[in-house]
MISE-936266 format. One record per residue (C-alpha): residue in three letters; residue number from 1; x, y, z. Coordinates in pm, whole numbers, always signed. Layout:
N
+-----+-----+--------+--------+--------+
| res |   n |     xx |     yy |     zz |
+-----+-----+--------+--------+--------+
| ALA | NUM |      X |      Y |      Z |
...
+-----+-----+--------+--------+--------+
***
This chain:
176
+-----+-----+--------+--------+--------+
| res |   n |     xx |     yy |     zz |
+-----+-----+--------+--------+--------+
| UNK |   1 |     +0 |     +0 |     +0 |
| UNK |   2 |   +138 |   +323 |   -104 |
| UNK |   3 |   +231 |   +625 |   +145 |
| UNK |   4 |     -7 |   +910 |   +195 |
| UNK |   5 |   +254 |  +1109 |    +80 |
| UNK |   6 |   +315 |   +946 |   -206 |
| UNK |   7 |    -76 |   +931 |   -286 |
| UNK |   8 |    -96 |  +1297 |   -195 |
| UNK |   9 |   +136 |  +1396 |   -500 |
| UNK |  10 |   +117 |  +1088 |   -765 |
| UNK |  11 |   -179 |  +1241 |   -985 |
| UNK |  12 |    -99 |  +1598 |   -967 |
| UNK |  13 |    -65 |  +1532 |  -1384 |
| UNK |  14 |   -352 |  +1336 |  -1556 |
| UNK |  15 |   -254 |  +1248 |  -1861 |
| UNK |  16 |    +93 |  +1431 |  -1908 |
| UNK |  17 |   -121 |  +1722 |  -1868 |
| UNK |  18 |   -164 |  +1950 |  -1494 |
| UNK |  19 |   -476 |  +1832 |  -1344 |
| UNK |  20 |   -729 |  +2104 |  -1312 |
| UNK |  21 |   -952 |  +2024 |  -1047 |
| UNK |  22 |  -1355 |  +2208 |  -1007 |
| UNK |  23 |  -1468 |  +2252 |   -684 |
| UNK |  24 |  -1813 |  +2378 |   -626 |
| UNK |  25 |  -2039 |  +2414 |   -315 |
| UNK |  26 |  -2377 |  +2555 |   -193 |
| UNK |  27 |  -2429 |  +2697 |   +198 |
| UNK |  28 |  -2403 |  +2308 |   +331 |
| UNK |  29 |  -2053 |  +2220 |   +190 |
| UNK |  30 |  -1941 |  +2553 |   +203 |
| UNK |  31 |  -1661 |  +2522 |   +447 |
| UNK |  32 |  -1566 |  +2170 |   +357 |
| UNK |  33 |  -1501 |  +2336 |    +35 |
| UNK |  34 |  -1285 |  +2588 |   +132 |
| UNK |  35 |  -1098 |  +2332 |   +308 |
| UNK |  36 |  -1028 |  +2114 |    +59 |
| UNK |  37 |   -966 |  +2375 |   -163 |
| UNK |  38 |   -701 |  +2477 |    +81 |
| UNK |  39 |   -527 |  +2136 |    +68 |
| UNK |  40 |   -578 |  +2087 |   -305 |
| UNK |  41 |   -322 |  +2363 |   -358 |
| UNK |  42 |    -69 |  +2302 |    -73 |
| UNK |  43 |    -15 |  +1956 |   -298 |
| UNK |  44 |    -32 |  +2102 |   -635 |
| UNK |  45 |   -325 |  +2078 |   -774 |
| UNK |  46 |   -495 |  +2366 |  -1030 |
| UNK |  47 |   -821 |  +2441 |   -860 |
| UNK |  48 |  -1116 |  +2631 |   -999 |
| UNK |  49 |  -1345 |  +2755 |   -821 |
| UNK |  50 |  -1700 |  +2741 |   -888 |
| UNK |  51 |  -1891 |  +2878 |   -561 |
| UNK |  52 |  -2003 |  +2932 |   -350 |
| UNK |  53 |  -1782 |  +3226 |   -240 |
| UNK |  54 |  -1914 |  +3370 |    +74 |
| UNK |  55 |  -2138 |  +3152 |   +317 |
| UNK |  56 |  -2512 |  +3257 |   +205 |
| UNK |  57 |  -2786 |  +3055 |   +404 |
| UNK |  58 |  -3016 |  +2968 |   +155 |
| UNK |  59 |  -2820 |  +2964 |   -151 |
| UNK |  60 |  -2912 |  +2678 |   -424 |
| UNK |  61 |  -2646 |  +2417 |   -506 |
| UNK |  62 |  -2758 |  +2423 |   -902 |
| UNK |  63 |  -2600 |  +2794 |   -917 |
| UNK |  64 |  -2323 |  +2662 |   -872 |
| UNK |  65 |  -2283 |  +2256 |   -933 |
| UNK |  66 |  -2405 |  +2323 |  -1288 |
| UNK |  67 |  -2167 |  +2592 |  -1401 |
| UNK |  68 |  -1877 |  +2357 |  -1244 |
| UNK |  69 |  -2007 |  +2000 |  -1443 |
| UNK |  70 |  -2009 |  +2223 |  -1721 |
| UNK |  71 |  -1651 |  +2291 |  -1684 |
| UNK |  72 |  -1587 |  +1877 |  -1656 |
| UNK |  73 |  -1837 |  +1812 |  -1932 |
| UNK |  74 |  -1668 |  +2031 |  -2178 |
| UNK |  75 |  -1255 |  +1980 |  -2088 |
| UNK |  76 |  -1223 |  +2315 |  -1867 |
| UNK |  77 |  -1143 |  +2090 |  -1611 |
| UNK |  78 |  -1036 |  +1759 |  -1580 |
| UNK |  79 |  -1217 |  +1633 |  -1288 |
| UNK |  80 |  -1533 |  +1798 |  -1050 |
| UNK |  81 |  -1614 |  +1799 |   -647 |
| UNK |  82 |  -1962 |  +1934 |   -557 |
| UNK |  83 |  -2022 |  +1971 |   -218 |
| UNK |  84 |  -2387 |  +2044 |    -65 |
| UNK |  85 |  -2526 |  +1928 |   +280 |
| UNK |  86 |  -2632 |  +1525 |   +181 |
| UNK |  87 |  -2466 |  +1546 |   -140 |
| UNK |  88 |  -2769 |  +1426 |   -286 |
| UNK |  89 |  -2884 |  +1739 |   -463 |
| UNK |  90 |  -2498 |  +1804 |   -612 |
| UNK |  91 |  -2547 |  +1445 |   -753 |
| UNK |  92 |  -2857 |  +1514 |   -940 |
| UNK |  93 |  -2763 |  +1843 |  -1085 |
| UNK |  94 |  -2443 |  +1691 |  -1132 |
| UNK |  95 |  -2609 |  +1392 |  -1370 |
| UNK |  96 |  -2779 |  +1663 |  -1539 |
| UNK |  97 |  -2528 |  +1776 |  -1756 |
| UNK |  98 |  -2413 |  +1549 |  -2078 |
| UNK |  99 |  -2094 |  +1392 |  -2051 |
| UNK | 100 |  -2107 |  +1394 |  -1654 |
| UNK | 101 |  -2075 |  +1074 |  -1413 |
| UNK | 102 |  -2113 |  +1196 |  -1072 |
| UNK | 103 |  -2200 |   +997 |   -810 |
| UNK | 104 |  -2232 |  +1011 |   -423 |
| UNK | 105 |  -1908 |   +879 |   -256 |
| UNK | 106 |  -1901 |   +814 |   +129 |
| UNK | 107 |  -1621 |   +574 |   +130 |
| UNK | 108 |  -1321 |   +522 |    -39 |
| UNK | 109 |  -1376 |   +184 |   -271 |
| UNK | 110 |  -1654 |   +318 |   -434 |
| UNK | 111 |  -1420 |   +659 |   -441 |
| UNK | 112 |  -1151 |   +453 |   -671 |
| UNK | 113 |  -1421 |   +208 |   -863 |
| UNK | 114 |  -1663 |   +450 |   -976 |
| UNK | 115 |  -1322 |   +608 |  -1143 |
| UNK | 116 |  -1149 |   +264 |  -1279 |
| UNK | 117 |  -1487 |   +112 |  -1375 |
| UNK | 118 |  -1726 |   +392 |  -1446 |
| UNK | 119 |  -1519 |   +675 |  -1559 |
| UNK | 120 |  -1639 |   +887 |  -1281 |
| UNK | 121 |  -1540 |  +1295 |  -1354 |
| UNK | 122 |  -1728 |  +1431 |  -1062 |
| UNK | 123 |  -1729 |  +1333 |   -732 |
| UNK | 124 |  -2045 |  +1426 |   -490 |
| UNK | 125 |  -2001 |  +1485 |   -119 |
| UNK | 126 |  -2189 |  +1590 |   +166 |
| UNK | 127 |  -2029 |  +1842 |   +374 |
| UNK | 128 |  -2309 |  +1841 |   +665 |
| UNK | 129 |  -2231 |  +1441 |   +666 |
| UNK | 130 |  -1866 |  +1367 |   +592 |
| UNK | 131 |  -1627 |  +1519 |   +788 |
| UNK | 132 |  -1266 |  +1668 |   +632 |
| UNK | 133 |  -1069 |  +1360 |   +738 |
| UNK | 134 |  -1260 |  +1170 |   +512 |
| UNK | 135 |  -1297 |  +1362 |   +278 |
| UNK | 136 |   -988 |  +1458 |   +177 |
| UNK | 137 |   -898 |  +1060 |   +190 |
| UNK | 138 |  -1205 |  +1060 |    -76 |
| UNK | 139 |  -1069 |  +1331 |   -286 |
| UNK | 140 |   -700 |  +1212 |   -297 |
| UNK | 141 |   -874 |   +862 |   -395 |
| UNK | 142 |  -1065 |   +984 |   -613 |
| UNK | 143 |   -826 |  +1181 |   -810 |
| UNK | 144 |   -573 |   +909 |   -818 |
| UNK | 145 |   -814 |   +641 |   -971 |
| UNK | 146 |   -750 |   +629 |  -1330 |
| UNK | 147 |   -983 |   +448 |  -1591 |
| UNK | 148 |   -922 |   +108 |  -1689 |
| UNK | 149 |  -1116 |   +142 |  -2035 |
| UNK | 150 |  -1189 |   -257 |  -2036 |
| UNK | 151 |  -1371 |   -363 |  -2318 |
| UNK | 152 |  -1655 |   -434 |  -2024 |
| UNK | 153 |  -1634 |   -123 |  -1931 |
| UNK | 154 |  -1637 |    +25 |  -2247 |
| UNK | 155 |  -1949 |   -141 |  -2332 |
| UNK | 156 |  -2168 |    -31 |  -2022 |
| UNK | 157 |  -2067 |   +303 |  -2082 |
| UNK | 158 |  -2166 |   +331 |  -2458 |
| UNK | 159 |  -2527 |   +226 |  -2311 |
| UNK | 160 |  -2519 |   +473 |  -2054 |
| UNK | 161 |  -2393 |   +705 |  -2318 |
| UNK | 162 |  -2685 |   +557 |  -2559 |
| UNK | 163 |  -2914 |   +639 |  -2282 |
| UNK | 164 |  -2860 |   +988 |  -2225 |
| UNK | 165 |  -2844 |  +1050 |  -2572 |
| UNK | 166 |  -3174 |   +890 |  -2696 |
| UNK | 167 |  -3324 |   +800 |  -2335 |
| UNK | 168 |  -3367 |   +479 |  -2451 |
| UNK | 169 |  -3173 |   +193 |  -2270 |
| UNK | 170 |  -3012 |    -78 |  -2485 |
| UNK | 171 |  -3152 |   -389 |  -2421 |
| UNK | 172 |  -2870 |   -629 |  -2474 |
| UNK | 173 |  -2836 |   -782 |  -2128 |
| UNK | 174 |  -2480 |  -1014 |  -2055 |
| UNK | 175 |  -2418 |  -1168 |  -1752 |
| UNK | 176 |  -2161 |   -991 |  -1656 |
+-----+-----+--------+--------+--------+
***
């Protein structure tokens, strides 16, 4: 098992190219997010910020969850974190936007798999549920998970792709 150190500053490149990294947050993940944001950049990351920038009671997580999976969706940047209180409402605006995979992540297998198995580009936290210990061991697995483009893999995401395009779901069923 590799250091935390080593973890910390492994992915810093995705690619051969600088990882940018969007971070975006309503009221309820508001300070997680400037924590993280905090630690993104003592390691190296690029870091866009999406929002929230002040703490606003009452703010809505699409203002700002949108604009960043836009970012993801279109190459801005490479990878997404939206942070509201469950992290439920960051997911489904998150899902909203074509070309995004977000999902909910609470611990840190499904933090590497929905990356290596699902090509996951945003990651969805909640920052009135997970505290910043976690966290941060979510983001730093989460942006060190890389793709494994099996042909298995491949293949579910064409349907998913298929799906969102035409939402119809391809019907050919394997048992794998």
């Amino acid at each position: 098992m590799e250091s935390r150190l080593n973890m910390e500053n492994k992915n810093v490149e995705h690619k051969g190219k600088m990882m940018r990294i969007g971070i975006a947050a309503d009221h309820g993940g508001f300070e997680l997010k400037v924590q993280l944001t905090a630690a993104l950049k003592a390691i190296g990351y690029e870091v866009t910020d999406f929002g929230a920038y002040q703490l606003v009671v009452g703010d809505d997580y699409p203002d700002f969850v949108v604009p960043m999976s836009r970012a993801v969706a279109s190459g801005e940047v490479t990878r997404g974190l939206a942070i509201c209180g469950s992290g439920v409402g960051a997911c489904i605006a998150a899902n909203k936007i074509h070309g995004v995979r977000a999902a909910l992540i609470m611990d840190t297998f499904s933090a590497h798999q929905g990356v290596e198995d699902d090509d996951m580009n945003v990651m969805c936290m909640g920052g009135q549920v997970t505290g910043y210990a976690l966290s941060w061991d979510l983001v730093q697995t989460f942006l060190n998970a890389n793709f494994k483009a099996d042909e298995r893999f491949i293949r579910r995401l064409a349907k998913v792709a298929a799906l969102e395009n035409t939402n119809e779901l391809i019907t050919n069923r394997t048992n794998e």
